[in-house]
C-alpha positions as CSV (number, residue, x, y, z in Angstrom):
1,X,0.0,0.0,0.0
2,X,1.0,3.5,-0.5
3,X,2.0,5.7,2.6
4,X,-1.0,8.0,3.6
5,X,-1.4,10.1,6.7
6,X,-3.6,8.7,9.4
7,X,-7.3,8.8,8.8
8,X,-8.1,10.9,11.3
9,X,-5.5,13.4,9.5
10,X,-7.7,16.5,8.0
11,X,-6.4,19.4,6.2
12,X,-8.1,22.4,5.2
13,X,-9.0,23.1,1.5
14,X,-7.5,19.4,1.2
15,X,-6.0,19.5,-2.5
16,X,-6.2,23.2,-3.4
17,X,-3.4,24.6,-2.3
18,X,0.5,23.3,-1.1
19,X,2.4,25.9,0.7
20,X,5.7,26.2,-0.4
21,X,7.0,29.2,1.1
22,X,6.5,31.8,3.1
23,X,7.6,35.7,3.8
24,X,6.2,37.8,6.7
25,X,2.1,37.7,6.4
26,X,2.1,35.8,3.1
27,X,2.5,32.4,2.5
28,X,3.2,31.1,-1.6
29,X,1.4,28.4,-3.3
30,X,3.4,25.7,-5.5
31,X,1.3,27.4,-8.1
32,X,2.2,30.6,-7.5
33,X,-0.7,32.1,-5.6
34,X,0.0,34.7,-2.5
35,X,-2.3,34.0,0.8
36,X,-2.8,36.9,3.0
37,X,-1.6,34.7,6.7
38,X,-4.4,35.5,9.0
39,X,-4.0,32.4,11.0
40,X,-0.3,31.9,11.4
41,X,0.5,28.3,11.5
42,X,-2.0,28.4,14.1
43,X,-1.1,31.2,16.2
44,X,2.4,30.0,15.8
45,X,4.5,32.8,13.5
46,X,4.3,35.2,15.8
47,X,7.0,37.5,14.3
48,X,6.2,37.1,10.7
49,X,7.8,34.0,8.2
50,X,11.1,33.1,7.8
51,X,11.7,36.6,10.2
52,X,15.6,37.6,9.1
53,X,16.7,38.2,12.3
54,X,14.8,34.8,13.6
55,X,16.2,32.9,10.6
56,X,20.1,34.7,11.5
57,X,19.9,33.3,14.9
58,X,18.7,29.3,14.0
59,X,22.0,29.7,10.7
60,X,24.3,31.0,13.6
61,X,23.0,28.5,15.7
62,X,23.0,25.1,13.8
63,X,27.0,25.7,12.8
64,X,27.7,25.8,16.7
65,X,25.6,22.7,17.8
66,X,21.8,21.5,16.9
67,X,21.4,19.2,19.7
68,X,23.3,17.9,23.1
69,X,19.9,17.5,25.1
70,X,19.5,18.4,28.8
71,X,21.6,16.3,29.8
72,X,24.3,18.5,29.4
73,X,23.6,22.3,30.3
74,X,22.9,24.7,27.5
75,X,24.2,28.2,26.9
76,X,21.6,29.3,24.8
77,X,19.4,27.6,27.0
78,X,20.5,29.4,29.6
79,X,20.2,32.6,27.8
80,X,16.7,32.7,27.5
81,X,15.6,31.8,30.7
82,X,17.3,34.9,32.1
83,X,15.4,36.7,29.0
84,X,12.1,35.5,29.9
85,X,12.3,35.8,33.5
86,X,12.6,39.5,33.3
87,X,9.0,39.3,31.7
88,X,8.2,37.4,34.6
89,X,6.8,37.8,38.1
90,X,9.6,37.2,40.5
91,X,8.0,33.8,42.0
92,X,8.1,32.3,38.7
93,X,11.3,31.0,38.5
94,X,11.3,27.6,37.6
95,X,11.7,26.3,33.9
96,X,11.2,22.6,32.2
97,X,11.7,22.6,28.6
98,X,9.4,20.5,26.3
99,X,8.3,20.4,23.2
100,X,5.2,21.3,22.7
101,X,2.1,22.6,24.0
102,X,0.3,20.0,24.8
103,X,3.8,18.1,26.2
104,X,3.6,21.5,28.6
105,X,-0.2,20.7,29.7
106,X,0.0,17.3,30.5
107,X,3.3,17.7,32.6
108,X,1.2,20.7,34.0
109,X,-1.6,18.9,34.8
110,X,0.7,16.0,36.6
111,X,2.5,18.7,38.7
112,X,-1.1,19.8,40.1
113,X,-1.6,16.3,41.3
114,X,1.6,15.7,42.4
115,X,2.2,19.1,44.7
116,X,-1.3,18.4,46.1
117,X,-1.6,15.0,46.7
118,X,-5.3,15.5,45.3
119,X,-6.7,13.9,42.0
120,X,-9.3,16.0,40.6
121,X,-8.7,18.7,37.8
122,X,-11.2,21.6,37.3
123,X,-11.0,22.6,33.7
124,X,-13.9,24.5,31.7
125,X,-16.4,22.9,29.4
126,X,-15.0,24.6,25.9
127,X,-11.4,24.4,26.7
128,X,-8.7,22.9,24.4
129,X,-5.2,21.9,26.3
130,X,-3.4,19.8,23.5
131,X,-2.8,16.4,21.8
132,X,-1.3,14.1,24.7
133,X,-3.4,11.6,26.8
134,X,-3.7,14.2,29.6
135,X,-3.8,17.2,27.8
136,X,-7.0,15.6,25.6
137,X,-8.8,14.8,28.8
138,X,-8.6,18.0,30.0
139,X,-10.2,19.4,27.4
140,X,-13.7,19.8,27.4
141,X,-14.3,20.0,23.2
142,X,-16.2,16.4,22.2
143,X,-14.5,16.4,19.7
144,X,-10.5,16.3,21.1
145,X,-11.0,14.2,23.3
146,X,-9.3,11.0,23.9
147,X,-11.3,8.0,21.8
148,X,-11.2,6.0,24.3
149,X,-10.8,5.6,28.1
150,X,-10.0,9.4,28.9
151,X,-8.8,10.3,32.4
152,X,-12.4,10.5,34.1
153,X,-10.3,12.5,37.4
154,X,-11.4,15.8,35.6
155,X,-14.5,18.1,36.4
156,X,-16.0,20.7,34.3
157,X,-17.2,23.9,34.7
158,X,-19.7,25.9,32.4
159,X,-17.8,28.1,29.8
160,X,-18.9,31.7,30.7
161,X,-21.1,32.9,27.8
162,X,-21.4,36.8,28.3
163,X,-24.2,37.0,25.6
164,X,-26.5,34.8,27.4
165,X,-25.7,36.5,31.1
166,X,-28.8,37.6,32.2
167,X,-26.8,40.5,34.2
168,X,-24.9,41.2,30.3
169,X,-25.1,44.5,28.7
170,X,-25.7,43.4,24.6
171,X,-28.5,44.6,23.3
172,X,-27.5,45.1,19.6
173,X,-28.0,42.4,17.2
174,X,-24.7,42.3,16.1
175,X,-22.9,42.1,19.7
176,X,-19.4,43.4,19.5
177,X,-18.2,41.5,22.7
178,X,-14.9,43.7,23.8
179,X,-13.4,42.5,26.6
180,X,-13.9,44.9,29.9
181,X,-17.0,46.7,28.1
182,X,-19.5,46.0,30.7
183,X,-18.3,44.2,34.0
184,X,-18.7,40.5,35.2
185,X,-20.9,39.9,38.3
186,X,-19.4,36.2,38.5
187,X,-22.6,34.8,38.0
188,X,-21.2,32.0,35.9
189,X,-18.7,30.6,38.5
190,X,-21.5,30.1,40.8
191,X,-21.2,26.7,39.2
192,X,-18.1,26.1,39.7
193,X,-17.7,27.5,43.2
194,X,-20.3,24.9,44.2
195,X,-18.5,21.7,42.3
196,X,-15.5,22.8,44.2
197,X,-17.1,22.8,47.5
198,X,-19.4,19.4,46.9
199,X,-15.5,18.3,46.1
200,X,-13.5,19.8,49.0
201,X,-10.8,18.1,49.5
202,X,-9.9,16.2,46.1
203,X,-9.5,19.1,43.9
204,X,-6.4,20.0,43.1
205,X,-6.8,23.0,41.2
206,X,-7.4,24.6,37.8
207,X,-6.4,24.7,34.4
208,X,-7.8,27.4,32.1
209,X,-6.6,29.9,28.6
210,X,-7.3,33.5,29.4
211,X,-9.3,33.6,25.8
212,X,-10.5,30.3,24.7
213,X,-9.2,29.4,21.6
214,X,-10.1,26.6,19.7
215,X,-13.3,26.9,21.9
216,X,-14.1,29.4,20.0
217,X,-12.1,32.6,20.8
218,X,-14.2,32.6,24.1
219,X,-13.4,36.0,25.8
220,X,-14.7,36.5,29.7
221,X,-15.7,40.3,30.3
222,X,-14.3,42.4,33.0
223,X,-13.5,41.1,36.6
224,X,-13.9,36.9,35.9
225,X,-10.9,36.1,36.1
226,X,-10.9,38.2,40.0
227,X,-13.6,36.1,40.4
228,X,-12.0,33.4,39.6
229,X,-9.2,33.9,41.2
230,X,-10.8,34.7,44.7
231,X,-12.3,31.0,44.7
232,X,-8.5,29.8,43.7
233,X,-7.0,31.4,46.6
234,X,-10.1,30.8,48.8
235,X,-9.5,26.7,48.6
236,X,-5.9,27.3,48.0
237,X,-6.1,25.3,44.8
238,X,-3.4,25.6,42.2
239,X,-3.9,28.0,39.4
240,X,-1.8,26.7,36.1
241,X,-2.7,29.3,33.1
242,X,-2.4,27.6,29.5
243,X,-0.6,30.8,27.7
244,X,-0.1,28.3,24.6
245,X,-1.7,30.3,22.1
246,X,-2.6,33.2,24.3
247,X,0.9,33.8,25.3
248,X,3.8,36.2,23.8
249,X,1.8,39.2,23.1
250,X,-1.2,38.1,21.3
251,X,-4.0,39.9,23.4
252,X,-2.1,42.9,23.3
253,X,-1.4,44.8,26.5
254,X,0.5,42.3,28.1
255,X,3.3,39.7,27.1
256,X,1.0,37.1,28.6
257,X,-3.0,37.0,29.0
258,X,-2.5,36.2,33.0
259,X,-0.5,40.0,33.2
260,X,-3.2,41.3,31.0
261,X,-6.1,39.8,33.5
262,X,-4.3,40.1,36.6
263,X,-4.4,36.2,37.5
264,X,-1.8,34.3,39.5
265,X,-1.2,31.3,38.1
266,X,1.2,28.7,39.7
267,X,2.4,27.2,36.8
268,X,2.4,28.9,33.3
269,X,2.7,26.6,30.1
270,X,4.0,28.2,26.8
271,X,4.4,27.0,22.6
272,X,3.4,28.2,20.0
273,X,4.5,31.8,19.5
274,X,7.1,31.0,21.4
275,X,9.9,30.5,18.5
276,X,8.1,31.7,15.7
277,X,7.0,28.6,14.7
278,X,10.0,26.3,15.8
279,X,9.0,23.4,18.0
280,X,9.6,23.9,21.8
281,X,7.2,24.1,24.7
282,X,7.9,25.7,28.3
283,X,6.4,25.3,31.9
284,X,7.6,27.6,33.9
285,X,6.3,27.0,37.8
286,X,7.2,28.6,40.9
287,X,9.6,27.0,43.5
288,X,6.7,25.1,45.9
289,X,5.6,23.3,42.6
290,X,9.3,22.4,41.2
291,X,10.2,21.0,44.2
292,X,7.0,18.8,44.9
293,X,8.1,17.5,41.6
294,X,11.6,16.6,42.4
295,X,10.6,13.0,43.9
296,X,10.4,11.6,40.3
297,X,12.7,12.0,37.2
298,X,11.3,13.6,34.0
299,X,12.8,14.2,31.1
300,X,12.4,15.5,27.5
301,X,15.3,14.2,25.0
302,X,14.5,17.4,22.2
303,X,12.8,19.8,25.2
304,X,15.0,23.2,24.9
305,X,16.8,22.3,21.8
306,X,19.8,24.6,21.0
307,X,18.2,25.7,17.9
308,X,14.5,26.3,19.0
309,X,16.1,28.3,21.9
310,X,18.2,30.5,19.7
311,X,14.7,31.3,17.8
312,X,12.9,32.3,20.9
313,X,15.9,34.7,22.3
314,X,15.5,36.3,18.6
315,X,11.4,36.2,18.7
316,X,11.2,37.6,22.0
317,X,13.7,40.3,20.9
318,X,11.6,41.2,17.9
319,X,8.6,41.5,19.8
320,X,9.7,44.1,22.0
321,X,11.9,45.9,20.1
322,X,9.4,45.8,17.1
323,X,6.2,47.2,19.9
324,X,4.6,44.1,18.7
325,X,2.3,43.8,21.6
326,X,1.2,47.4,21.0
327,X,0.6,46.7,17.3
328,X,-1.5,43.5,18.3
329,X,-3.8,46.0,20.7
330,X,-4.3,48.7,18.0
331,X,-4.7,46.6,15.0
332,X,-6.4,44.0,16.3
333,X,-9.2,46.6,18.1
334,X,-9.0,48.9,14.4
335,X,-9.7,44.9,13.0
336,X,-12.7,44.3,14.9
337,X,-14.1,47.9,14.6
338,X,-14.4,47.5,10.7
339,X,-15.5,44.2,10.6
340,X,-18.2,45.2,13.5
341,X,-19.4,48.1,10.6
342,X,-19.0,45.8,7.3
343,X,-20.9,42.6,9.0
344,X,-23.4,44.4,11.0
345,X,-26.4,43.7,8.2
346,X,-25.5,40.0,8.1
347,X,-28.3,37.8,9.8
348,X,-25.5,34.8,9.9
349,X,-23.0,36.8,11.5
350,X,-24.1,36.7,15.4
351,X,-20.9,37.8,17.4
352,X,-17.1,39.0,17.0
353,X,-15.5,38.7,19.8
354,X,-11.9,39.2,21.1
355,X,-8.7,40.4,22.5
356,X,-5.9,42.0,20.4
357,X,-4.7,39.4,17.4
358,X,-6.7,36.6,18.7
359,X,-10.4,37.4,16.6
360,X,-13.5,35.4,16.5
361,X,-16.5,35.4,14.4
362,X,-19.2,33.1,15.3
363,X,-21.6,32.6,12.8
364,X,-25.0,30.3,12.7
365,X,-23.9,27.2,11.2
366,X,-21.2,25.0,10.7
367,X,-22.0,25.2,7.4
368,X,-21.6,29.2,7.2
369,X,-18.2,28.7,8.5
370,X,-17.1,26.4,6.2
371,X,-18.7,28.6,3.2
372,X,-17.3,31.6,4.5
373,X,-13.2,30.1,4.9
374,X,-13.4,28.4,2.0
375,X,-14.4,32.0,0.5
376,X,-11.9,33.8,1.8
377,X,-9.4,30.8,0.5
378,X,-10.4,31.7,-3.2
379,X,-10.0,35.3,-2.3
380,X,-6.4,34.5,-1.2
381,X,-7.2,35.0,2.7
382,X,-6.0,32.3,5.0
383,X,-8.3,32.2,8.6
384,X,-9.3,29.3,10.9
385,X,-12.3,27.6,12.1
386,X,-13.2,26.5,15.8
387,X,-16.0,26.5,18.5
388,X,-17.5,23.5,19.9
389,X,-20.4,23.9,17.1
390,X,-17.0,24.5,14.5
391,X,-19.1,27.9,13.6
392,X,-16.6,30.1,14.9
393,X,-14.2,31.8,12.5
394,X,-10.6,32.5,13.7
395,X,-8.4,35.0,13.0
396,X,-5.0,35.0,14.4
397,X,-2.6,36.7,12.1
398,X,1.4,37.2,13.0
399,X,1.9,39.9,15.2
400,X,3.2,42.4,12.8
401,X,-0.5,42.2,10.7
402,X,-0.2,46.0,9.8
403,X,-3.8,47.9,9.3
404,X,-3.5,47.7,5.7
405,X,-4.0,43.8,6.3
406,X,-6.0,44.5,8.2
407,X,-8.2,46.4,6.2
408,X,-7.8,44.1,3.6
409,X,-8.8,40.9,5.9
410,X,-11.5,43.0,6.9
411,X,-12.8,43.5,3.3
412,X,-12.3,40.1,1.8
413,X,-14.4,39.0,4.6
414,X,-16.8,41.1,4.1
415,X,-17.3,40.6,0.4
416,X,-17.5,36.4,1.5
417,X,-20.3,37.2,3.7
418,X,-22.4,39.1,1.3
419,X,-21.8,36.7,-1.4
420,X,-24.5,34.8,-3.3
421,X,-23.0,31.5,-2.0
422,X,-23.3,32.4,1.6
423,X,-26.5,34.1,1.8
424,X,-28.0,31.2,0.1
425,X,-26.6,28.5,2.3
């Protein structure tokens, strides 16, 4: 038989298009074409493809040494954890080296157990954490979860749904949820509050993104995450923050979502953005939960590679000397403003939602989200799809999307949504 992927293996526009390369927001067809990146290797290319500076540092890099594991200490590795730490809080001072996102919520998730003693994880309802046993079982998405035999030690809570709050303030059709535009009264954790208590004692904390991603681009409203964080500390649970996709300056603001929402986590996990696209994955703990942890060996045999470190020094660089977060704030907000105006007569557009880069448009069907991307794939527009329902579109461009892109995402977009094909469907 030939080799094929896996069956389970899907692709999006499977057929039409094969990406050959790449150069800041566009990526380049075998045939030719130009795609306007708004999704960024899945929030990954956080600093634009093949960056120079990025790319300088991975050539310098490879002729000095491209692997030695941790078994040996690193220079480079070394590096950038006194990099990162001054983006840090001051109790955060403990680093494992993995590599991946979901490699850094599954060890995450053990470390809760382990420092507690207690089994139970609280996670929420539309949350994605990754691709590993654990990592699948805390998440709440059907559809990611393991196939068979998932970790049953997890409770849920009710994703907060701000439209639906019957204390909300959205009273236009079209609801524009911003972040911080009218102000939580925590009615939603009232659920959760109670689980922990019926459970006192065996929970050992939680595990949450500061905007929901694959969920949906989920984004709580003013003074949750307080909320949240006043049960935390009230049943001295542990906080771990999932910063995978939310991490490195996508909300704008902040370098992180937790600094953005004032939450404080004891374990932080990290990917994604955090090399540009590179493969490496970070939890970075304070020193209560490193040492709980000490007891048993772990180990990953590619986790802080010389070369995906190198990339991170340079992506971190970039994105402060660059005022990348800044750019994610105002481009992202001048994003959602025009597609607010250009979608606000479409019936099957119900909500955009979000926080700086990280965009969500949730439509009324599956099918309306499939007609729409694969639309704004002839245009030459690259975006996502997510939501438990998979009606939510994502966009999630690099971080240096400038508002021409913008205004060009906006448009191509709009012209999609008030097409023939998708008013009919």
């Amino acid at each position: 038989m030939k080799p094929e992927l896996f069956h389970f293996v899907r692709r999006y526009h499977e057929g039409k298009m094969s990406a050959e390369r790449a150069e800041n927001c566009t990526i380049y067809s075998s045939d030719g074409k130009a795609y306007l990146d708004a999704y960024a290797g899945v929030a990954s290319v956080a600093v634009g493809h093949c960056n120079p500076e990025v790319n300088s540092a991975v050539i310098a890099q490879i002729g000095k040494i491209g692997h030695c594991s941790n078994i040996y200490e690193s220079d480079i590795q070394r590096r950038y954890m006194q990099a990162l730490s001054k983006e840090l809080p001051e109790n955060l001072s403990r680093y494992f080296f993995v590599n991946s996102g979901s490699e850094a919520c599954d060890f995450a998730c053990q470390t809760m157990r382990t420092r507690s003693g207690k089994p139970l994880i609280v996670a929420f309802s539309d949350g994605f954490h990754g691709g590993t046993y654990l990592s699948k079982s805390v998440t709440g998405l059907d559809m990611w979860k393991p196939a068979v035999f998932e970790d049953d030690r997890v409770i849920f809570a009710p994703t907060p749904n701000c439209r639906e709050c019957p204390e909300g303030n959205f009273n236009s059709r079209l609801k524009r949820c911003i972040p911080g535009s009218s102000v939580c009264s925590g009615v939603c954790l009232v659920p959760a509050e109670e689980m922990v208590q019926r459970k006192q004692g065996q929970i050992c904390g939680f595990i949450l993104e500061p905007v929901l991603g694959v969920g949906g681009i989920i984004t709580p409203q003013q003074g949750f995450f307080q909320r949240l964080g006043n049960i935390v500390e009230k049943h001295n649970l542990i906080l771990t923050v999932d910063e995978v996709q939310t991490g490195f300056g996508r909300l704008g603001g902040k370098l992180f979502g937790f600094q953005k929402h004032e939450l404080k986590p004891d374990i932080v996990c990290m990917a994604k953005g955090i090399a540009n696209g590179f493969p490496m994955g970070l939890v970075v703990s304070d020193e209560k939960t490193s040492l709980a942890m000490s007891g048993k060996f772990n180990f990953s045999t590619f986790g802080g590679n010389p070369v995906s470190c190198s990339a991170a020094i340079a992506t971190l660089e970039f994105i402060k000397k660059n005022s990348l977060i800044e750019n994610a704030a105002a481009t992202g907000e001048k994003l959602m403003a025009s597609l607010s105006e250009k979608l606000s007569d479409i019936e099957k557009c119900i909500e955009i939602r979000g926080e700086g880069l990280m965009i969500g448009i949730e439509t009324d069907s599956n099918e309306t989200a499939n007609t729409v991307m694969a639309g704004c794939f002839e245009k030459l527009l690259l975006i996502g799809i997510g939501g438990n329902k998979r009606n939510i579109l994502r966009i999630e461009p690099p971080l240096l999307f400038s508002p021409d892109m913008a205004d060009k995402a906006a448009n191509i977009i709009s012209e999609v949504f008030h097409s023939p094909i998708v008013c009919q469907t």
